[in-house]
Residue frames relative to the residue before (quaternion, step in Angstrom):
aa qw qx qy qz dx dy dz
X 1.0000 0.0000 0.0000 0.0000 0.00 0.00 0.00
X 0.2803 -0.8053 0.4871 0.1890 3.49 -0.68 0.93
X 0.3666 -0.7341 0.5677 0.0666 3.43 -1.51 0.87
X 0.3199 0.8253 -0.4057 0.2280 3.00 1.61 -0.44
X 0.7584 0.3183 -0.3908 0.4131 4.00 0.26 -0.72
X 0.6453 0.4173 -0.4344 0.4698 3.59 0.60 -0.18
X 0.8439 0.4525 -0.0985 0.2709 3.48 0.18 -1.43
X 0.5104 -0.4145 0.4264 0.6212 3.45 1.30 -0.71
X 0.7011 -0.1978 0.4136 0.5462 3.49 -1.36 -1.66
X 0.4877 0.5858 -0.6121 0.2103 3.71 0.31 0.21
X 0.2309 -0.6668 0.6986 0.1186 3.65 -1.59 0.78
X 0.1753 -0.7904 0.5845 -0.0534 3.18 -1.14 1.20
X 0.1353 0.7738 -0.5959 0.1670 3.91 -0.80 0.64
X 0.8525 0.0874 -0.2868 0.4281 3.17 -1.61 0.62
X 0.8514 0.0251 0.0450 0.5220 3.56 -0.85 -1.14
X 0.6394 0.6078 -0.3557 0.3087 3.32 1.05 -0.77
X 0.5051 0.5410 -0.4012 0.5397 3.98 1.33 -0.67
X 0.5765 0.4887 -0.4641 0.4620 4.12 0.14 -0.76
X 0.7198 0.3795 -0.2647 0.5176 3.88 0.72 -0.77
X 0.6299 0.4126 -0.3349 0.5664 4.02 0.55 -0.63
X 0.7673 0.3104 -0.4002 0.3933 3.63 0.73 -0.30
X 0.4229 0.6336 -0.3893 0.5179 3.58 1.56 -0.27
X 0.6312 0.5834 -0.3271 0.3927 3.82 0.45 -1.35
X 0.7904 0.4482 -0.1214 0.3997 2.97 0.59 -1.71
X 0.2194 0.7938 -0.2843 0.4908 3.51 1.41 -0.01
X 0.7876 0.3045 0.0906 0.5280 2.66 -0.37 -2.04
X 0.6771 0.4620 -0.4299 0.3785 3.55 -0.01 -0.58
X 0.6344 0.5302 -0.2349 0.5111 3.63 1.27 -1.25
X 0.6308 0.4764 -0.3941 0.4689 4.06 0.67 -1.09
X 0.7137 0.2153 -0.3241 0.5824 4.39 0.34 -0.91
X 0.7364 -0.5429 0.3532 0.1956 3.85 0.35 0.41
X 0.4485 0.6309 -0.4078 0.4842 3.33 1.55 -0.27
X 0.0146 -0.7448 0.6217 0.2420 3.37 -1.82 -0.35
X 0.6444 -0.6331 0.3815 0.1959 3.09 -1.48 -0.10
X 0.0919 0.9212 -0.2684 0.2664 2.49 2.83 0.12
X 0.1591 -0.6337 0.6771 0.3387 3.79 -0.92 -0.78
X 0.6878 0.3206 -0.3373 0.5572 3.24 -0.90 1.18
X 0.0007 -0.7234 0.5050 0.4709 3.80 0.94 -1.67
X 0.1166 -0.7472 0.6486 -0.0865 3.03 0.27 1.59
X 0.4077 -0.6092 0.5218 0.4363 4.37 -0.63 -0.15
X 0.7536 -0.4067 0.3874 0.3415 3.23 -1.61 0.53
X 0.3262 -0.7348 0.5777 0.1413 3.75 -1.21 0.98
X 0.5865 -0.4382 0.4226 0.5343 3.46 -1.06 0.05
X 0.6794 0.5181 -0.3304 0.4011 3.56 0.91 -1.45
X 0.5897 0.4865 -0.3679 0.5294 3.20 0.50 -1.07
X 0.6865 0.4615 -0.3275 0.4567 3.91 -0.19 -0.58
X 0.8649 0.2690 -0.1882 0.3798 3.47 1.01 -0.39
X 0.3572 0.5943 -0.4148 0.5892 3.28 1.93 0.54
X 0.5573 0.4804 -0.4355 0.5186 3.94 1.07 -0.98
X 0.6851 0.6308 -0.2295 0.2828 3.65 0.32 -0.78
X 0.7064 0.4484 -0.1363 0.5304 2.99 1.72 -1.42
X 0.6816 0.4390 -0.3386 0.4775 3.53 1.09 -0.43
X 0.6791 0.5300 -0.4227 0.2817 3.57 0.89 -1.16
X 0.4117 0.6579 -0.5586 0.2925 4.10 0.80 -0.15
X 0.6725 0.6222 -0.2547 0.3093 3.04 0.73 -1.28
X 0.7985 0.2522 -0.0917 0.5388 3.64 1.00 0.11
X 0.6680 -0.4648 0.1180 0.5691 3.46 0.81 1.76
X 0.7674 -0.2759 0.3070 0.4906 3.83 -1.30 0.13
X 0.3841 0.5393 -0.7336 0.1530 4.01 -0.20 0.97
X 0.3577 0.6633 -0.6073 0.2516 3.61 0.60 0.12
X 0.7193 0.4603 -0.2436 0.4597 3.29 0.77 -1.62
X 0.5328 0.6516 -0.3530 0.4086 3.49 0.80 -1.36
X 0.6270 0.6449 -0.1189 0.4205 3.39 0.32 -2.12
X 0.7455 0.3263 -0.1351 0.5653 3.99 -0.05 -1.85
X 0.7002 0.3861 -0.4107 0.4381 3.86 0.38 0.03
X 0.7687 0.4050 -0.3003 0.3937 3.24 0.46 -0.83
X 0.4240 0.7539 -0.2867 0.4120 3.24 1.45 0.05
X 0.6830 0.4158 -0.1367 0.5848 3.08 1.15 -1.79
X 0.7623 0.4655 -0.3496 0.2828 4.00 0.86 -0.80
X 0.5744 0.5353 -0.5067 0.3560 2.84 1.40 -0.07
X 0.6069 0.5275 -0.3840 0.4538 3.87 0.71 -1.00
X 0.6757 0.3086 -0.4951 0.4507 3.66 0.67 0.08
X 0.5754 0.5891 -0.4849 0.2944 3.33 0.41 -0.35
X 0.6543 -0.4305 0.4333 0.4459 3.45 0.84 -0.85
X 0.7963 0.4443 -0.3283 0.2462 3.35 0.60 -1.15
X 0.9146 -0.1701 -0.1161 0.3480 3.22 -0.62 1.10
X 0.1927 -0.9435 0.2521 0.0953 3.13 1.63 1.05
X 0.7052 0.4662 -0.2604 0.4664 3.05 1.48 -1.13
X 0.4977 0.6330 -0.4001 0.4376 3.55 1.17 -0.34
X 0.8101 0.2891 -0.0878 0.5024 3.90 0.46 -0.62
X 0.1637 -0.8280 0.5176 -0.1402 2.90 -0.91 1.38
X 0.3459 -0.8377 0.3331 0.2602 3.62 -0.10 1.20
X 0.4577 -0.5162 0.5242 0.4993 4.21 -0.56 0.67
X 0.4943 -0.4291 0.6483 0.3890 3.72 -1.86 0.98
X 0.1390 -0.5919 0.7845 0.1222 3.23 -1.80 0.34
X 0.2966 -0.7016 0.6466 0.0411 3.43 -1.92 1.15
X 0.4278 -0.6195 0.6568 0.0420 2.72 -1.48 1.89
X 0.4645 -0.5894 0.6357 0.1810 3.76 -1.28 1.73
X 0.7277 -0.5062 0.3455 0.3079 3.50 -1.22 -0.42
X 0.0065 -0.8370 0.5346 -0.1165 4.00 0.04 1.15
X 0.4351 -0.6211 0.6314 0.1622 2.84 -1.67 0.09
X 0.8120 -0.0810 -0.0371 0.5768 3.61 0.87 -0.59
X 0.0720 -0.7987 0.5864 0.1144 3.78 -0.85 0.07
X 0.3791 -0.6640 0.6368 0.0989 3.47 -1.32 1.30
X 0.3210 -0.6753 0.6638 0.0171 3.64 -1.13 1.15
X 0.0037 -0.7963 0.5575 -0.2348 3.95 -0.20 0.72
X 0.2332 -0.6796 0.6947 -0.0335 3.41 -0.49 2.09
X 0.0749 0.7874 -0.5888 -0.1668 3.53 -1.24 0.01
X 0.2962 0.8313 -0.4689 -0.0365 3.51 -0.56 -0.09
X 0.4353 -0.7418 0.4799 0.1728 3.62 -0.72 1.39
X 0.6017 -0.4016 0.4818 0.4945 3.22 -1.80 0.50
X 0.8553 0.1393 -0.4393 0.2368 2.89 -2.19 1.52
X 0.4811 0.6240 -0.4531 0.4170 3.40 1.63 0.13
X 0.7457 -0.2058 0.2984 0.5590 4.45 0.99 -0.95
X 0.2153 -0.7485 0.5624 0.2779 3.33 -1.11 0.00
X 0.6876 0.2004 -0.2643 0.6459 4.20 -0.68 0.54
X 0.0359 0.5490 -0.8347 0.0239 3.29 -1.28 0.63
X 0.0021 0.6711 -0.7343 -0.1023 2.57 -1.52 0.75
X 0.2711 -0.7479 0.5913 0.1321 3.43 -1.37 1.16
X 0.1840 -0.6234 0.7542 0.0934 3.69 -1.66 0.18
X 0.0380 -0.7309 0.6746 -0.0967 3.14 -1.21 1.53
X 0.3780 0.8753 -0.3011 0.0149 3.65 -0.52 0.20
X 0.3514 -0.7149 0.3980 0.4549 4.06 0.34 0.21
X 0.1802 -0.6806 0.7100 0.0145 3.60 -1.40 0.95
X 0.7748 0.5398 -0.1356 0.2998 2.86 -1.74 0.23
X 0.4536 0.8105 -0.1386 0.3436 3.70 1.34 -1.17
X 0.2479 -0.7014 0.6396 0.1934 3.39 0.78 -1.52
X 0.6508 0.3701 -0.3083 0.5869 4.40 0.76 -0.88
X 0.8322 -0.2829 0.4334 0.1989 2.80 -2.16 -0.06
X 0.7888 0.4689 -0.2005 0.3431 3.26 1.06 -0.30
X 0.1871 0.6842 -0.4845 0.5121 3.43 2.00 0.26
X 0.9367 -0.0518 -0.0635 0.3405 2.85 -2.27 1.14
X 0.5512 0.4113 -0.6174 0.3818 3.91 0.64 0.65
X 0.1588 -0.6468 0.7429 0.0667 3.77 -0.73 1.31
X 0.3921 -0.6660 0.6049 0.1920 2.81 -1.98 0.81
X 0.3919 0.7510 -0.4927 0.1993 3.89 -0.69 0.64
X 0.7906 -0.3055 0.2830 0.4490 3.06 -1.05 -0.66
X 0.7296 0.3462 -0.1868 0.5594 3.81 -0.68 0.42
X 0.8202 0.5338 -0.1126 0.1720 3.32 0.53 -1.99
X 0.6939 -0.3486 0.2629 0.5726 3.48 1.36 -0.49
X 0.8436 -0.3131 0.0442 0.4340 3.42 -2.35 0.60
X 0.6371 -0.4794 0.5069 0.3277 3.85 -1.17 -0.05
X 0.7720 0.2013 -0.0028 0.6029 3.30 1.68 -0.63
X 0.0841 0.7303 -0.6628 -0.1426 3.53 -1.13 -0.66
X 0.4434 -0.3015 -0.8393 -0.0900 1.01 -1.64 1.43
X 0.5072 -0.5511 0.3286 0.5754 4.05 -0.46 0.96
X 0.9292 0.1115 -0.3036 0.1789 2.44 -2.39 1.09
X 0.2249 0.7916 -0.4285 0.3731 3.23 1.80 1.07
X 0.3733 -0.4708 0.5857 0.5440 3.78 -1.13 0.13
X 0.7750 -0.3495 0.4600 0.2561 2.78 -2.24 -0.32
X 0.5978 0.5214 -0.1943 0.5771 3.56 1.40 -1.64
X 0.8161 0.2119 -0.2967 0.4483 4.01 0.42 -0.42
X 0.7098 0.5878 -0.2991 0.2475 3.57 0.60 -0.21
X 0.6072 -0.6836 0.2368 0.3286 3.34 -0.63 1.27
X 0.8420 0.0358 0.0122 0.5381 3.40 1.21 -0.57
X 0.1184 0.8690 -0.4777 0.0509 4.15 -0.25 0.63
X 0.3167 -0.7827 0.5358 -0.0019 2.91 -1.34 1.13
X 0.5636 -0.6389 0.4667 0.2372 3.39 -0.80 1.66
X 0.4167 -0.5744 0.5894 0.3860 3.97 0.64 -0.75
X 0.7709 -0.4063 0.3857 0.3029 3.04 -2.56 0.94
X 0.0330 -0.7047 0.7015 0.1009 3.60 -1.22 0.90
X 0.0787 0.8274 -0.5313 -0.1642 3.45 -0.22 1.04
X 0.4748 0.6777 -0.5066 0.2422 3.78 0.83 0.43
X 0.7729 -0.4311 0.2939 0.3611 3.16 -1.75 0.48
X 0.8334 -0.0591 -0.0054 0.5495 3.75 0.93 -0.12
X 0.3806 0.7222 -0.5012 0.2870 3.59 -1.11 0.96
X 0.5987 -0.6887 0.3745 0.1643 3.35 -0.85 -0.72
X 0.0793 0.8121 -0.5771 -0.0322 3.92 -0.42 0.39
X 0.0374 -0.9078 0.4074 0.0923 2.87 -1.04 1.51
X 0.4028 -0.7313 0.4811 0.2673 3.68 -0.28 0.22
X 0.2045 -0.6895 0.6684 0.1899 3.98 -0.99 0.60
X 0.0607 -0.6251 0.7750 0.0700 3.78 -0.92 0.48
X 0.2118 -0.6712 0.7064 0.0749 3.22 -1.11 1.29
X 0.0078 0.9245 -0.3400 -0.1722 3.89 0.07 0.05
X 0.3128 0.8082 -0.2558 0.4284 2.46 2.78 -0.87
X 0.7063 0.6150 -0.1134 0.3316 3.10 0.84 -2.21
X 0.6505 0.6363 -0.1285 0.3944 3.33 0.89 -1.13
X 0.8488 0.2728 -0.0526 0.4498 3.28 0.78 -1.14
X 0.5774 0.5394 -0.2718 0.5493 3.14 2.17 0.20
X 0.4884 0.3409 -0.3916 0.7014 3.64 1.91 0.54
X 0.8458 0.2328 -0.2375 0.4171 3.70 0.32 -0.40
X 0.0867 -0.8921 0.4305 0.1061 3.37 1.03 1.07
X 0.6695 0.5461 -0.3141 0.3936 3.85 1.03 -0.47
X 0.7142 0.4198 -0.3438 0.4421 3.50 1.33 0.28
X 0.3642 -0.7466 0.5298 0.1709 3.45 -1.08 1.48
X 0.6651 0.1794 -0.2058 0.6951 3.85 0.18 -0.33
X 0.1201 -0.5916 0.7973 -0.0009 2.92 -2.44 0.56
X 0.2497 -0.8038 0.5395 0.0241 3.70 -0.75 1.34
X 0.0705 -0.7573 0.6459 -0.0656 3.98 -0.12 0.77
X 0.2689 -0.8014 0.5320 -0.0495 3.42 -1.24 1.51
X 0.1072 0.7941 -0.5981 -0.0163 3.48 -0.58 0.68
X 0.0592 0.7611 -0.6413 0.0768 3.02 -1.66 1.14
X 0.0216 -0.7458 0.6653 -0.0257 4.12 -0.59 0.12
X 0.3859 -0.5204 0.7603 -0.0459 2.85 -2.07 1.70
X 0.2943 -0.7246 0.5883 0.2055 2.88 -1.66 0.28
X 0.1746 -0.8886 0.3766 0.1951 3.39 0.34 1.05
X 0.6033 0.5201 -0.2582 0.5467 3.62 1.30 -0.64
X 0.7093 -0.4380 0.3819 0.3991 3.50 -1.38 -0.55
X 0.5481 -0.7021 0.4164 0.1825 3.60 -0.32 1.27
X 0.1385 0.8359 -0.5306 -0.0239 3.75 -0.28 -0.14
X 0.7604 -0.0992 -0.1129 0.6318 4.12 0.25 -0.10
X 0.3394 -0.8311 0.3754 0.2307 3.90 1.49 -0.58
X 0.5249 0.6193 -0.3926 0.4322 3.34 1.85 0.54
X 0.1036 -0.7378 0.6593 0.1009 3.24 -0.88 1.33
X 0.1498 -0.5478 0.7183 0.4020 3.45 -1.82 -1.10
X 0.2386 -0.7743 0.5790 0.0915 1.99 -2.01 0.50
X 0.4418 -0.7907 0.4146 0.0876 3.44 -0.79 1.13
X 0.1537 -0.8085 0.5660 0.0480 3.85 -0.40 1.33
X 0.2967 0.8687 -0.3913 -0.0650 3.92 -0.34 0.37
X 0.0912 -0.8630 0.4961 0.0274 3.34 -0.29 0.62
X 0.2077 -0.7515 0.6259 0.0172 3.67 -1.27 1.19
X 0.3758 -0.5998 0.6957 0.1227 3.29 -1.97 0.29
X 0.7978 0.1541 0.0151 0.5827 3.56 -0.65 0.48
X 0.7839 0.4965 -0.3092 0.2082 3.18 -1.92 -0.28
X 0.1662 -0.7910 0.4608 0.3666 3.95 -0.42 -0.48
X 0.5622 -0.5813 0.5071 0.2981 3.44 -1.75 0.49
X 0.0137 -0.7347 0.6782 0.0046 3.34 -1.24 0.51
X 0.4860 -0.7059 0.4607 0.2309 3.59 -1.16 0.43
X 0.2654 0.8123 -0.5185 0.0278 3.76 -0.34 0.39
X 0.7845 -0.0573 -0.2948 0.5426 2.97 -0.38 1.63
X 0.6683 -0.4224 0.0889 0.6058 3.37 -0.50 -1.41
X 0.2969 0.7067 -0.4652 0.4427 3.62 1.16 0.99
X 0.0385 0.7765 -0.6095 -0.1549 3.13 -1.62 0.24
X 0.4089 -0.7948 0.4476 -0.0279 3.38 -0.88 1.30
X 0.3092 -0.7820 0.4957 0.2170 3.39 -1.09 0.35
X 0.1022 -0.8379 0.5305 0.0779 3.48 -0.33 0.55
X 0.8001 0.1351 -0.1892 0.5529 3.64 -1.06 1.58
X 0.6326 0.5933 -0.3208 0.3808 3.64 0.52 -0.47
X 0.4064 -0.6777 0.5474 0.2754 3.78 -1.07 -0.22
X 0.2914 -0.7514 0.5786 0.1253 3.39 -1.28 1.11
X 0.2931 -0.8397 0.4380 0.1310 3.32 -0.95 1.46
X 0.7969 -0.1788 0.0893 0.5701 3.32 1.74 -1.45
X 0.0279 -0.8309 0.5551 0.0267 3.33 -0.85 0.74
X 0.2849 -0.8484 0.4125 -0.1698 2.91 -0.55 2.15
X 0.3578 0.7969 -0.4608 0.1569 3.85 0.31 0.86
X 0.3006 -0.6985 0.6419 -0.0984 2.87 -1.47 1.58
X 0.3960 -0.6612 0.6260 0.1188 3.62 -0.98 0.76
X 0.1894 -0.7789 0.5630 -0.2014 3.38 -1.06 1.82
X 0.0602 -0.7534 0.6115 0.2342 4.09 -0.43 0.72
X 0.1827 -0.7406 0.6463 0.0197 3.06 -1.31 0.52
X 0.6331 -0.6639 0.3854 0.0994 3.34 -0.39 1.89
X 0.1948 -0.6045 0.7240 0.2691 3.42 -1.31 0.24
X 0.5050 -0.7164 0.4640 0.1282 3.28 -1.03 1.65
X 0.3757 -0.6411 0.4794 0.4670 4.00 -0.40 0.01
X 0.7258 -0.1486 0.0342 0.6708 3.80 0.88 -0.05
X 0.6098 -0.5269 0.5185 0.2859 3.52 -1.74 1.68
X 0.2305 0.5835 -0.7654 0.1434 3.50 -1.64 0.56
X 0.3493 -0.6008 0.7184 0.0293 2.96 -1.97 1.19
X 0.3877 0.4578 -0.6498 0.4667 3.82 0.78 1.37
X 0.0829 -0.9030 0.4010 0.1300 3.67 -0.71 1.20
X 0.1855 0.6533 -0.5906 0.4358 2.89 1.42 1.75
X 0.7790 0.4650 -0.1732 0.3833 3.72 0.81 -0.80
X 0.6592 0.5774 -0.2405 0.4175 3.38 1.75 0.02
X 0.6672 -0.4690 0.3286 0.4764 4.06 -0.51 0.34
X 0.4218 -0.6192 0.6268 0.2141 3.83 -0.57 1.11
X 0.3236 -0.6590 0.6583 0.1663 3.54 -1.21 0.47
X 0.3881 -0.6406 0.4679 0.4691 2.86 0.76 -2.37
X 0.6992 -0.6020 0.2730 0.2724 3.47 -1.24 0.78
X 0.0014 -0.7390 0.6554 0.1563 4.25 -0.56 -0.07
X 0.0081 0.8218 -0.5453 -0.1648 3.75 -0.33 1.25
X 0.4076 -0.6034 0.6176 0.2972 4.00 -1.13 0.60
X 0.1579 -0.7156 0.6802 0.0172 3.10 -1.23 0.64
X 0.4010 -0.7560 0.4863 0.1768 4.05 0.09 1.53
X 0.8579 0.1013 -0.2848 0.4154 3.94 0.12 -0.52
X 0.7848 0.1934 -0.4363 0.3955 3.42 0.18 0.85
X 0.5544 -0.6599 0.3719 0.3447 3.25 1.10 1.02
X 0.5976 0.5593 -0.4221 0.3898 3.93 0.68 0.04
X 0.2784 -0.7323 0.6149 0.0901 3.83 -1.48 0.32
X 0.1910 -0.6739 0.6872 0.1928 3.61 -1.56 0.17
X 0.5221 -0.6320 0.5578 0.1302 3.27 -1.35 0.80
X 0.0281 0.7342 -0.6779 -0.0231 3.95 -0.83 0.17
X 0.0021 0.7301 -0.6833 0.0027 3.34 -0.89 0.76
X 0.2923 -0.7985 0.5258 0.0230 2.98 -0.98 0.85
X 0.0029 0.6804 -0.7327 0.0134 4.39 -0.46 0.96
């Protein structure tokens, strides 16, 4: 098995990968790499670690976390970049900020479709920013996009419905669909580590309960969460050119399936 994009020309195998994936570890936790040049981890590079580490009991899993903890932790955030994850085939998917006592108080989040060409570019759903829905005063089950509402407490959650199904069955002429996430901290910041929650269903209908939204009767396909810092802004605004990127969730119209981007 080659090592060659991370390492130079070294080849690694048997017992010796458990150590090249240990190394690399470490090299990533004090911030160094193994880069040439020490350039920071690539997406690619992040996903060649991925492809080899199966190969030696469960570091895949091992590996894809410690990945993500470091970029929450802080430590060089910009250096590490999370592998895209793929979305199977759904019908609807729930977006889900999280963030626990000592991470901030008020998040605010921005969800919205870009890119499109319709009416529905650059309206984000949050605080400040516009209806609770769209189109406003839609149910949950028909509307193209919905917002759980303002959590301003020291810990919890805001979720967002992306109907995408919905979308591309009024705008039949568009094959992909691009959905944006970002989040301000509108309260007082404190470590600024949230999660984040990816979820997607088959069947069933959405309903709001509290500031969550749920599926009811339907079938859960995947729930995908990664851990995200979020900055103390020099001053709160609800322009979401000026807030922390999250990252991107594109739809893909004929096989009903999506890809995640996250962005450190």
């Amino acid at each position: 098995m080659s090592w060659s994009s991370l390492t130079g020309n070294q080849t690694v195998s048997g017992n010796n990968l458990q150590e090249a994936i240990n190394d690399k570890i470490l090299k990533l936790k004090t911030g160094k790499s193994l880069v040439p040049n020490n350039k920071c981890l690539t997406r690619s590079e992040a996903n060649n670690l991925l492809k080899i580490a199966p190969l030696v009991n469960d570091n895949k899993l091992v590996l894809k976390s410690e990945l993500q903890a470091i970029a929450w932790r802080g430590v060089s955030p910009s250096c590490i970049q999370a592998p895209d994850e793929t979305l199977n085939e759904f019908d609807y998917l729930v977006v889900r900020y999280k963030w626990a006592l000592g991470a901030g108080s008020d998040l605010d989040t921005f969800t919205g479709y870009i890119n499109t060409g319709t009416s529905l570019d650059n309206v984000f759903m949050g605080y400040g920013r516009s209806p609770y829905e769209l189109p406003s005063g839609a149910n949950y089950q028909n509307a193209y996009i919905g917002w759980a509402g303002d959590n301003t407490s020291n810990n919890g959650v805001e979720a967002i419905l992306v109907n995408f199904s919905k979308v591309t069955q009024d705008f039949p002429n568009l094959p992909a669909v691009t959905l944006r996430m970002a989040a301000a901290w509108y309260g007082q910041k404190s470590s600024g580590n949230i999660d984040m929650e990816i979820v997607t269903y088959l069947g069933g209908t959405m309903q709001k309960v509290g500031f969550d939204i749920q599926n009811v009767g339907g079938v859960l396909v995947q729930s995908i969460q990664f851990p995200k810092y979020i900055p103390d802004p020099p001053h709160w605004t609800n322009n979401i050119n000026m807030v922390t990127a999250v990252g991107f969730v594109t739809y893909y119209k004929s096989n009903k399936s999506g890809r995640i981007v996250i962005t450190y």
